[in-house]
C-alpha positions as CSV (number, residue, x, y, z in Angstrom):
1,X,0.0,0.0,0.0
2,X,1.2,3.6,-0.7
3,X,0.1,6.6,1.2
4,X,-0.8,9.5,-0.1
5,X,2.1,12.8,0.5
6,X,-0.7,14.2,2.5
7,X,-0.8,11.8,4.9
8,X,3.0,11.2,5.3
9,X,3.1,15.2,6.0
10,X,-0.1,14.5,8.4
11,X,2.5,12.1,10.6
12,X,5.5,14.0,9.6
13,X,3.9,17.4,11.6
14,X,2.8,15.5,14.7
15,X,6.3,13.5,14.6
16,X,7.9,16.8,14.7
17,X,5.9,18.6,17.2
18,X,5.8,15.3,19.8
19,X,9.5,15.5,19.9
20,X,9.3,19.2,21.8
21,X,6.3,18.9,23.4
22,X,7.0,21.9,25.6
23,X,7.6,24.0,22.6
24,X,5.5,25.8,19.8
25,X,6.9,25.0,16.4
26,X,5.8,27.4,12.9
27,X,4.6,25.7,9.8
28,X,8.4,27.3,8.3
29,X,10.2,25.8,10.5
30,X,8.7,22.2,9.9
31,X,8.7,23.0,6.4
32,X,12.5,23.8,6.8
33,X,12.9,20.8,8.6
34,X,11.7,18.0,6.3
35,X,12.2,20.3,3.0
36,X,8.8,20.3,2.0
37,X,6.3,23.0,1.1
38,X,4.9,25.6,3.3
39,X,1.7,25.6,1.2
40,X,1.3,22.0,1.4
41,X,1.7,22.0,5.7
42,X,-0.6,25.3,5.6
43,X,-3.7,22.8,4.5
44,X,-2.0,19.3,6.9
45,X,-2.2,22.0,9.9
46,X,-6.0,23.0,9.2
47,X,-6.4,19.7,8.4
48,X,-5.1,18.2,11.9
49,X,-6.4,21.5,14.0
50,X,-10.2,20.6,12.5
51,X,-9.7,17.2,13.7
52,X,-8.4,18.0,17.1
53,X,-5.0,17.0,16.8
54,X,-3.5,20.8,17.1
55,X,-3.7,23.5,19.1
56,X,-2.7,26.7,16.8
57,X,-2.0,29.7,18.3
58,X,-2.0,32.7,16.7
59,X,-0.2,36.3,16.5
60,X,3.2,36.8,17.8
61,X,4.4,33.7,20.4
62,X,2.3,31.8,18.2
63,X,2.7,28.2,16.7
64,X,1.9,24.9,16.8
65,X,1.6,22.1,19.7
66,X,-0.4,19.0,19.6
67,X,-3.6,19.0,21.3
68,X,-3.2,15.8,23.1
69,X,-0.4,13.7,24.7
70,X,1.8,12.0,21.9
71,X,0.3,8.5,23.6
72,X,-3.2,9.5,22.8
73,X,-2.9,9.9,19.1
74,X,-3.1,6.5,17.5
75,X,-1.3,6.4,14.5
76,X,-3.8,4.1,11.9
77,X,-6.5,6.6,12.7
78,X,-4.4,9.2,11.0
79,X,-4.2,7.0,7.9
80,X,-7.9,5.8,8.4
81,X,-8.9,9.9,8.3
82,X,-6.4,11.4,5.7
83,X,-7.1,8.3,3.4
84,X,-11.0,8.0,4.0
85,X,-11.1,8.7,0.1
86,X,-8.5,6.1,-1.2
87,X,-9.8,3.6,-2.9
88,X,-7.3,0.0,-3.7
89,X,-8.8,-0.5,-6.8
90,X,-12.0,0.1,-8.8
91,X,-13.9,-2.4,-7.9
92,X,-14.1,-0.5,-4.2
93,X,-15.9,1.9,-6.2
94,X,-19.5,1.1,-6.2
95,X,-20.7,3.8,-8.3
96,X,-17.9,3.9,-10.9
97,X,-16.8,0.3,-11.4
98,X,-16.7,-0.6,-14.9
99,X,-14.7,-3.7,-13.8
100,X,-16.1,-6.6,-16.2
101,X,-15.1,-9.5,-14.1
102,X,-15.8,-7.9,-10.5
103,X,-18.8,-10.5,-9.9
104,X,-16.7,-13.6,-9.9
105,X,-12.7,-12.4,-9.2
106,X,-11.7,-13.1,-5.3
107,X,-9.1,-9.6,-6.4
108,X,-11.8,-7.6,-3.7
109,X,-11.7,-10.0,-0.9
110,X,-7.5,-10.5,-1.0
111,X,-7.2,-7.0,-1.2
112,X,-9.7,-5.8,1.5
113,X,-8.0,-8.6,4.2
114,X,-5.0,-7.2,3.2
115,X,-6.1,-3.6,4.1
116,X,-7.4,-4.7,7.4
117,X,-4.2,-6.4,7.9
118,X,-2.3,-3.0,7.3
119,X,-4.7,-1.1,9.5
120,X,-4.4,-3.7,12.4
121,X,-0.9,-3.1,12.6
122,X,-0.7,0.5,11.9
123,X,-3.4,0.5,14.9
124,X,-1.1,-0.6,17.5
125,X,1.1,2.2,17.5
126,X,0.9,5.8,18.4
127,X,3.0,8.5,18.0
128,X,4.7,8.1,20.8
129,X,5.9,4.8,19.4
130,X,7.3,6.5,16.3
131,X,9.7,9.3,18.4
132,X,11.6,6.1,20.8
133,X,14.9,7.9,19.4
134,X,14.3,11.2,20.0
135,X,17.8,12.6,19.8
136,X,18.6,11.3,17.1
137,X,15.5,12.5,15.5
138,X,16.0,15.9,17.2
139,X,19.6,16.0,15.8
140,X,18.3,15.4,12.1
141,X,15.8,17.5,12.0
142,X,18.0,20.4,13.5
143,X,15.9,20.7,16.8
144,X,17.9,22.0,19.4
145,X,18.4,18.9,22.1
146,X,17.4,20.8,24.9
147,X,13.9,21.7,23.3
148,X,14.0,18.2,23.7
149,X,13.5,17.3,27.3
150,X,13.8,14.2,29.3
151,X,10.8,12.1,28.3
């Protein structure tokens, strides 16, 4: 399975703000970070602010922190939301399939275990899980270690 860019940035900004959580991080310096598009994390932020994720503060001091504890966000409902739309192939389409053989191939069924299979797994980790190395991370991403904290 491939994800979409949109939701790699959707786990890319909550990887990045869980490794300072005392902190408030800017959409440039995230952008800086990974090398990506501000315009692109403008519409991940709104995105992940709608949906509770954020807390974005506004006006000078202001930036970005998550809105909950990096143990509370469950990474395969970030996929599950920023992928609602995806579809494997087109015979998950029920009002576009054009598919001639859709009645009788088993293609449907082996791919829709495999999703749940994906999903299971991605649905036993949070994001806490994904920032075990944080100095490391912190040293990549050029986040001074002592925005880092002990936790």
């Amino acid at each position: 399975m491939r994800l979409t860019t949109f939701t790699d940035y959707n786990l890319r900004v909550l990887i990045y703000l869980a490794i300072q959580p005392d902190k408030r991080a800017t959409i440039a310096e995230i952008a800086k970070a990974f090398g990506i598009s501000e315009s692109h994390l403008m519409k991940v932020v709104h995105f992940l602010g709608k949906h509770g994720f954020l807390a974005n503060v506004r006006g000078k001091g202001g930036g970005l922190t998550l809105a909950k504890a990096p143990e509370e966000i469950n990474v395969g409902a970030i996929v599950q939301l920023t992928e609602a739309d995806a579809l494997l192939a087109e015979c998950f389409d029920e009002d576009h399939n054009a598919c001639v053989i859709t009645r009788v191939c088993q293609l449907r069924q082996v791919l829709g275990e495999a999703a749940r299979a994906f999903n299971d797994v991605l649905n036993q980790y949070t994001v806490a899980d994904l920032i075990s190395e944080r100095p490391k991370l912190a040293r990549i991403l050029s986040i001074p270690i002592e925005a880092v904290g002990r936790r």
